[in-house]
C-alpha positions as CSV (number, residue, x, y, z in Angstrom):
1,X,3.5,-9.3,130.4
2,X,0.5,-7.0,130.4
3,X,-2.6,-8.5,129.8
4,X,-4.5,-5.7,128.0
5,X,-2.0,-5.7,125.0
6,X,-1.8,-9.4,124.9
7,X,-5.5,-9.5,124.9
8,X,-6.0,-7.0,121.7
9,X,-8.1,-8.8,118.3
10,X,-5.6,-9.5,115.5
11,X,-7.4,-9.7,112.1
12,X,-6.0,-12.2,109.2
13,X,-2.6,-12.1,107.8
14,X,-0.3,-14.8,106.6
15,X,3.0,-12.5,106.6
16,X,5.6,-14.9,104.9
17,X,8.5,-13.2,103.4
18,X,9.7,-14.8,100.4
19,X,13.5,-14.9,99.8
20,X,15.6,-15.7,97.0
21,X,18.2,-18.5,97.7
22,X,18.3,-17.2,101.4
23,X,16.6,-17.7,104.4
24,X,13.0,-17.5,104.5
25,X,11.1,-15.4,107.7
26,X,9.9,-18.2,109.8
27,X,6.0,-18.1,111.3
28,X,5.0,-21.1,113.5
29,X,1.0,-21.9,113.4
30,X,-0.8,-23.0,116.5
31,X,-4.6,-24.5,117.0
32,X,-6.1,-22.7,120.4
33,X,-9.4,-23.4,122.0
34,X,-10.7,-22.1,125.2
35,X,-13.9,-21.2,127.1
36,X,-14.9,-18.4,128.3
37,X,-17.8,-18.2,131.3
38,X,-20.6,-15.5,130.3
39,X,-23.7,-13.6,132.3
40,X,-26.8,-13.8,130.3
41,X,-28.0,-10.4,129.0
42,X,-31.1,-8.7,130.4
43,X,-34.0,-10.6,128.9
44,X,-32.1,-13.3,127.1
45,X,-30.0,-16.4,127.3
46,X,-27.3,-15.0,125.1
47,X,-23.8,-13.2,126.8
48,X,-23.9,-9.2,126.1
49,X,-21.9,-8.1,123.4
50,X,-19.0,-6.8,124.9
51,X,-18.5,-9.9,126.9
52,X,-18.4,-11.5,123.5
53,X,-15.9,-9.1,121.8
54,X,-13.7,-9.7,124.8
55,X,-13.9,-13.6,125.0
56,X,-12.8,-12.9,120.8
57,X,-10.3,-10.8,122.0
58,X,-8.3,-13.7,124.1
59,X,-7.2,-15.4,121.3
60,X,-4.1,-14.0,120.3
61,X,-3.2,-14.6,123.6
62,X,-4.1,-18.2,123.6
63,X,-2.0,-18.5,120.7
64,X,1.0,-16.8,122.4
65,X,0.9,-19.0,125.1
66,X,0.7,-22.1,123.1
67,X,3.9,-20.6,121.5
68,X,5.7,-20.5,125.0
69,X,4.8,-24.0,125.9
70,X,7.0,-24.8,122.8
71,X,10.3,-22.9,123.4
72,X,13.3,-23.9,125.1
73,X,13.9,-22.6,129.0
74,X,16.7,-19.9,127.8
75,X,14.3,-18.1,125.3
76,X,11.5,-17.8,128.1
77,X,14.2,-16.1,130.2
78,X,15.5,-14.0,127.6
79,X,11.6,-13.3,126.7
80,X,11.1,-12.5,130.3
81,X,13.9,-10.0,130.3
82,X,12.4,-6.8,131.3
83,X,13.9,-4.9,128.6
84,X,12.7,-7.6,126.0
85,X,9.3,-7.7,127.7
86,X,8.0,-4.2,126.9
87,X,9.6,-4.8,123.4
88,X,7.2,-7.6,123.2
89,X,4.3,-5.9,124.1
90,X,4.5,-2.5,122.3
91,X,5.0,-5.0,119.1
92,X,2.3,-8.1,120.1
93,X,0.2,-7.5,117.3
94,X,2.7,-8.0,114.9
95,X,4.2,-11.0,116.4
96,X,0.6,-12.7,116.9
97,X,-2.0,-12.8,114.4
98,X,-5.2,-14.9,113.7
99,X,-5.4,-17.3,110.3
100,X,-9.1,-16.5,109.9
101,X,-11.7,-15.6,112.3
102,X,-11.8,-17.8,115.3
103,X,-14.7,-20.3,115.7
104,X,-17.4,-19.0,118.3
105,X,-19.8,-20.9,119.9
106,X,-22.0,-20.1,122.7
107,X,-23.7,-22.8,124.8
108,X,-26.6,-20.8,126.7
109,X,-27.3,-23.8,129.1
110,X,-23.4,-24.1,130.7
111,X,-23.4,-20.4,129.8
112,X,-19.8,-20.3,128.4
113,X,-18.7,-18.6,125.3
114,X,-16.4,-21.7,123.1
115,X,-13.9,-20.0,121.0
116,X,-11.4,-22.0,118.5
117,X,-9.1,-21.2,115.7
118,X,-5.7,-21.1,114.1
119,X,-3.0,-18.4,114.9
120,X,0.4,-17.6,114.3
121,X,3.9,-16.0,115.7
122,X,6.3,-14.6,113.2
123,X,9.4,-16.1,115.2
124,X,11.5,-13.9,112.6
125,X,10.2,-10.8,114.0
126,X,10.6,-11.9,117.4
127,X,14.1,-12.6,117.2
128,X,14.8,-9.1,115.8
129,X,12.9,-8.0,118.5
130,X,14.5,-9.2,121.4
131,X,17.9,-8.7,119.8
132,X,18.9,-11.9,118.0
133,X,19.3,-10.1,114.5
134,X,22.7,-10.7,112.6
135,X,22.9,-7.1,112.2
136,X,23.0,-4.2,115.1
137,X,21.4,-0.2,114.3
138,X,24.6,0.8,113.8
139,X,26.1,-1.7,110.8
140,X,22.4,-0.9,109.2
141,X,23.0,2.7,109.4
142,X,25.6,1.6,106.5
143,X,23.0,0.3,104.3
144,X,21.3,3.0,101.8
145,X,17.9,2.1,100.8
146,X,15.8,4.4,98.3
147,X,11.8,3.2,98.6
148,X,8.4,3.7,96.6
149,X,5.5,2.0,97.6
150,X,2.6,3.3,96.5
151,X,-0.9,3.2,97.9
152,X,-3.3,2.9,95.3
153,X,-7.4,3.2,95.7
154,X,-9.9,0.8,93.5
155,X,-12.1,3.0,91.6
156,X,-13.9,0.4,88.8
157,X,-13.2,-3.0,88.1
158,X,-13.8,-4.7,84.6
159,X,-15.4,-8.1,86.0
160,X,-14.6,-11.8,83.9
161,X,-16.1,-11.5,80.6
162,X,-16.3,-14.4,78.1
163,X,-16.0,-14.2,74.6
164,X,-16.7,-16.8,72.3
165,X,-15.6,-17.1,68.6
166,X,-18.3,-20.1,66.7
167,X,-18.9,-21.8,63.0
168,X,-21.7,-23.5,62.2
169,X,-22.0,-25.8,59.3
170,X,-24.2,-28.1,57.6
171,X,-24.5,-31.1,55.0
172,X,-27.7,-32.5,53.6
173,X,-27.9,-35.7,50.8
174,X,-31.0,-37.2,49.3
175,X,-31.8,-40.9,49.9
176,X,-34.4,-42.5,47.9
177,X,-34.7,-46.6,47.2
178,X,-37.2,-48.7,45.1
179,X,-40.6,-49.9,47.1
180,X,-42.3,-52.7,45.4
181,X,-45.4,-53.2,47.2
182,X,-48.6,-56.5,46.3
183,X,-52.0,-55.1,46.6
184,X,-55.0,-58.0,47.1
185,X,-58.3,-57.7,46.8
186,X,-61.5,-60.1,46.5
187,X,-64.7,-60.6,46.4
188,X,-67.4,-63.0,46.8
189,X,-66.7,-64.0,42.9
190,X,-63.1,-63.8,43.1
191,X,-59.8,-62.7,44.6
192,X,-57.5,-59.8,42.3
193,X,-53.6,-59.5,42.7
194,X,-51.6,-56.5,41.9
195,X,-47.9,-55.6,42.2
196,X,-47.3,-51.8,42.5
197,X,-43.7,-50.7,41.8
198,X,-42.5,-47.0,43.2
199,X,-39.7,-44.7,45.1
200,X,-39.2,-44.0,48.4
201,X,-37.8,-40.2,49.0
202,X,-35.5,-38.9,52.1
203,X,-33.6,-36.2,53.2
204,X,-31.4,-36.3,55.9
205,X,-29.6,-32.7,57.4
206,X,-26.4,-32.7,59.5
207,X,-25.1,-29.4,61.2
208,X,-22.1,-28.9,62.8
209,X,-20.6,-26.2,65.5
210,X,-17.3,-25.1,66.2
211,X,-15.4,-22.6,68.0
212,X,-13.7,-21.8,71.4
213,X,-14.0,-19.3,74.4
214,X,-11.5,-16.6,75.2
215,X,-11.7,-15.3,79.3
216,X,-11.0,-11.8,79.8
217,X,-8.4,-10.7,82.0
218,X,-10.1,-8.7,85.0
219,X,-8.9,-4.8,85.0
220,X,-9.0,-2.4,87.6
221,X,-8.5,1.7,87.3
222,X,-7.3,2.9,90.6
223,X,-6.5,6.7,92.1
224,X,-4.1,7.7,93.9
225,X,-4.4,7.2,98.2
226,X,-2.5,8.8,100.7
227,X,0.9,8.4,100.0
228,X,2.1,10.9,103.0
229,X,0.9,8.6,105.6
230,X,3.0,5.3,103.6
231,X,5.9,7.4,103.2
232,X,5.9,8.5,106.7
233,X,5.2,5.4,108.4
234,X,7.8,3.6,106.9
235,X,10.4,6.3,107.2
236,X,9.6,6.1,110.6
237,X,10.4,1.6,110.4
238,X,13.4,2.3,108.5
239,X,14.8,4.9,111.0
240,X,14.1,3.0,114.0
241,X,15.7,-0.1,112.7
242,X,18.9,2.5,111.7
243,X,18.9,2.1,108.0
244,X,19.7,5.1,106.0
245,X,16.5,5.0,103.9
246,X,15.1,7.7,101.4
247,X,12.0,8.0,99.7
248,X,12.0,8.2,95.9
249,X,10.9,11.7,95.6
250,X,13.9,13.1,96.8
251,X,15.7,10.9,95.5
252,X,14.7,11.7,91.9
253,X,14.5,15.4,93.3
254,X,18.5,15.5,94.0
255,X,19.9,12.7,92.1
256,X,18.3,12.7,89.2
257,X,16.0,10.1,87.3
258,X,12.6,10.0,86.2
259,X,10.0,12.4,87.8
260,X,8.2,10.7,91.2
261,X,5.2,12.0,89.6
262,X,5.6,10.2,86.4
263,X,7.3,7.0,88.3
264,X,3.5,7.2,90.5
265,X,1.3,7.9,87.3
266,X,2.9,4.9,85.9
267,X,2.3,2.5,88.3
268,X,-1.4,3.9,88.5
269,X,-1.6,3.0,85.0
270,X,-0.7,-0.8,85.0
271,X,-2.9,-3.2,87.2
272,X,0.2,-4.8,87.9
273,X,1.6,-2.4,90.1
274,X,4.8,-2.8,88.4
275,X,7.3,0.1,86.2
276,X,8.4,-0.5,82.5
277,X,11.7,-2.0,81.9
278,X,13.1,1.6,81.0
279,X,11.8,3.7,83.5
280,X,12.6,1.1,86.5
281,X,16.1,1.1,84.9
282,X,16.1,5.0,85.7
283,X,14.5,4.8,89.1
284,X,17.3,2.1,89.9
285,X,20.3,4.1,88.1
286,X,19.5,7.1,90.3
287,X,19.3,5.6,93.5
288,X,22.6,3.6,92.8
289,X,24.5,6.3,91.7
290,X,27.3,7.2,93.5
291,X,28.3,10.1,92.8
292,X,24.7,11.0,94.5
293,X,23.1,8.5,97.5
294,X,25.2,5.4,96.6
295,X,22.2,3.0,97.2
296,X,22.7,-0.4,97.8
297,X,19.0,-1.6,98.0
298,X,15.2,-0.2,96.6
299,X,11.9,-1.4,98.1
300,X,9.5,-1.4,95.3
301,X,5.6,-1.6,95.5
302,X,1.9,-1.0,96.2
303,X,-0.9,-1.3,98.9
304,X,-4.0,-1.8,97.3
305,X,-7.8,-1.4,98.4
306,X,-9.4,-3.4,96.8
307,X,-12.8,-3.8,99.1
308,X,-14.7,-1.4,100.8
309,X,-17.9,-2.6,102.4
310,X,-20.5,-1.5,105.3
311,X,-21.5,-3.7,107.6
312,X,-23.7,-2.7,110.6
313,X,-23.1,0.4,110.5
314,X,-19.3,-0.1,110.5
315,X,-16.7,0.7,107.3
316,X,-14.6,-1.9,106.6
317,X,-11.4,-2.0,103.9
318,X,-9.2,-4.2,102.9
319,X,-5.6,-3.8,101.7
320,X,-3.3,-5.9,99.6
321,X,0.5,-5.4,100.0
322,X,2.8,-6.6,96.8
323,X,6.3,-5.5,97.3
324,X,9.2,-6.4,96.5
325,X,13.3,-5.9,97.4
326,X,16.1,-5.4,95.2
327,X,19.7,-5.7,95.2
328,X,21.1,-2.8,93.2
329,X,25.1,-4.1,93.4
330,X,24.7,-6.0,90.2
331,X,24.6,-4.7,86.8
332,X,21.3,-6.3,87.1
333,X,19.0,-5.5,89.6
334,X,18.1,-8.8,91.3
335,X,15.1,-9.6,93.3
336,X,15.9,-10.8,96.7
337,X,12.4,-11.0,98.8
338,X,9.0,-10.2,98.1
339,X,5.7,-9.9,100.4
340,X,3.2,-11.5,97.7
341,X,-0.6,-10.7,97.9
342,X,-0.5,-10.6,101.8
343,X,-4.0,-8.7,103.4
344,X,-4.7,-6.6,106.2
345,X,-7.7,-5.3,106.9
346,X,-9.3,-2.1,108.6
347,X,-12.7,-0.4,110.1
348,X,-13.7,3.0,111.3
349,X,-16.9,5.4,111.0
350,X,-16.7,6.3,107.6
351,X,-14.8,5.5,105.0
352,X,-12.1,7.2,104.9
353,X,-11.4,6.0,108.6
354,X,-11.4,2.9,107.4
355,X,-9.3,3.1,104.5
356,X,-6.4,4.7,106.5
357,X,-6.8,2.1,109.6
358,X,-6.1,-0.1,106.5
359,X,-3.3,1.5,105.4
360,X,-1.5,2.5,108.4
361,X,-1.6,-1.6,109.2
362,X,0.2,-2.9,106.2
363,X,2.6,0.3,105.9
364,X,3.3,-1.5,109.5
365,X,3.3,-4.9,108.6
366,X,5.3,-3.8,105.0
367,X,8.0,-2.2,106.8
368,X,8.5,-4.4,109.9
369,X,8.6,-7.6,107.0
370,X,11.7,-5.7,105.3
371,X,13.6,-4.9,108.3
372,X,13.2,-8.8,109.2
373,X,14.2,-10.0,105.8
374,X,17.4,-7.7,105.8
375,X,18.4,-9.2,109.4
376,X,18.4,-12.6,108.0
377,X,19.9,-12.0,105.1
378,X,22.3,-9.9,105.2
């Protein structure tokens, strides 16, 4: 299996696919640890960089191999096939990825580089991959799919605010009581006794405060990203895997429905990414209908970047993918699997780079999740 693609740095995603009542896509998680031995750097203790990034770099192949060490002998001969091998590797970054950054440590006086983490294989995918899926190219090729998902960029966020509604009141009363007090006094030629009668005065104040907190809901206002390269990309999944998928624009272009550019200015609107009841209904009617495509299926969502930061002089972006799958055979569309809140993240030279490394990793991870889910459920 070649070694450079094994060897390639996964960043963090927990890619479980969500199901209705059926089966759910199945990732195993394995600990890893291994050491790595290191030549100081000119004028210091510590390994070179790129020694570093490569002892990183291993651990996805760590992972793999703790993976192997728990399969049965006939999946590491099927694995081994030639044919399923270089399926393998053009796809190993999908099938491994890292919970987390691994742990690093360096120990300068052994001079080995310690790494340790958490990683896991999406067995789902791997199945599909080396041709275990219930359902061959050809039976997909009978399944029309019409898809939107919708990249959407993070202009301005309205942070947590609390507001707080309060009354204050107050009581006072007077207290007063008798005093009767005995004054003495003397002299030499005598001693004088005098009772002194009077009133004691007090007044005592009580305040009260009531009231309770409401928290804002957080907002965001996005714009619109790059919805050629989404569109594309998972055209290009859908294809390969032999569905007979369509994006919504032309599907709303010959089939009727509401506009794409509405159907995209709504969900741009609401942070929730979702369509109102009416206008979903008309998305839905018009990929269903079948005097048009006849679709059986729409793939319904957004990629949102959320976080774009600098950090030594590299961009780095983060994406969120909520999408969701329904079945369009009932009078009611019904939900059938979702990928909730799952990240993947991105770098490049400037922003821009970065935001569409982002992107082009969960339109990826997006469409390879929905081809899984259809091959277990359906």
């Amino acid at each position: 299996m070649g070694a450079a693609l094994f060897k390639r740095f996964c960043l963090v995603i927990v890619s479980l696919f969500i199901m209705g009542a059926g089966p759910v896509a199945n990732a195993q998680e394995y600990k890893f640890a291994y050491s790595v031995p290191y030549k100081s750097a000119n004028f210091s203790k510590k390994p070179k960089s790129e020694d570093l990034q490569a002892a990183i770099d291993e651990a996805a192949s760590e992972v793999w191999k703790k993976f192997l060490l728990s399969v049965p002998q006939a999946e590491l001969i099927r694995y081994d096939d030639p044919a399923n091998k270089a399926k393998i590797e053009a796809r190993f970054d999908e099938l491994v990825t890292l919970s987390g950054e691994p742990q690093v440590r360096i120990d300068e006086r052994k001079k080995i580089i310690q790494v340790g983490g958490r990683g896991i294989i999406n067995v789902t995918l791997l199945r599909v991959i080396v041709g275990e899926s219930t359902r061959s190219n050809q039976t997909n090729s009978e399944i029309a799919i019409g898809f939107l998902v919708l990249p959407r960029l993070q202009q301005a966020v309205t942070s947590f605010d609390t507001e707080r509604e309060s009354a204050t009141s107050s009581t006072s009363r007077d207290m007063s009581e008798n005093v009767v007090s005995e004054e003495i006094s003397g002299s030499s030629s005598g001693v004088t006794e005098r009772v002194v009668e009077g009133t004691k005065t007090a007044t005592e104040n009580v305040e009260r405060n009531s009231g309770s907190s409401t928290r804002l809901a957080q907002e965001a206002e996005y714009r619109i990203g790059n919805v050629v390269q989404v569109t594309g990309a998972l055209s290009e999944v859908f294809n390969t895997a032999g569905f007979d998928a369509y994006d919504y624009a032309d599907i709303a272009a010959n089939c009727g429905g509401p506009s794409s550019d509405n159907v995209m200015s709504a969900i741009l609107d609401r942070a929730t990414g979702d369509l109102p009841g009416a206008m979903r209904k008309g998305v839905f009617d018009a990929t269903r209908d079948d005097g048009c495509l006849g679709g059986q299926y729409f793939v319904l969502g957004t990629i949102d970047i959320d976080s774009i930061e600098l950090k030594q002089g590299i961009t780095h972006a983060s994406a969120i993918i909520n999408v969701q799958i329904f079945d369009l055979s009932r009078k009611i569309p019904k939900r059938i699997a979702s990928i909730d809140s799952v990240r993947r993240d991105g770098e490049g030279s400037t922003e821009d780079k970065a935001v569409s490394n982002a992107i082009s990793k969960a339109t990826s991870l997006a469409g390879n999740e929905i081809v899984s889910a259809f091959a277990n459920r359906l």
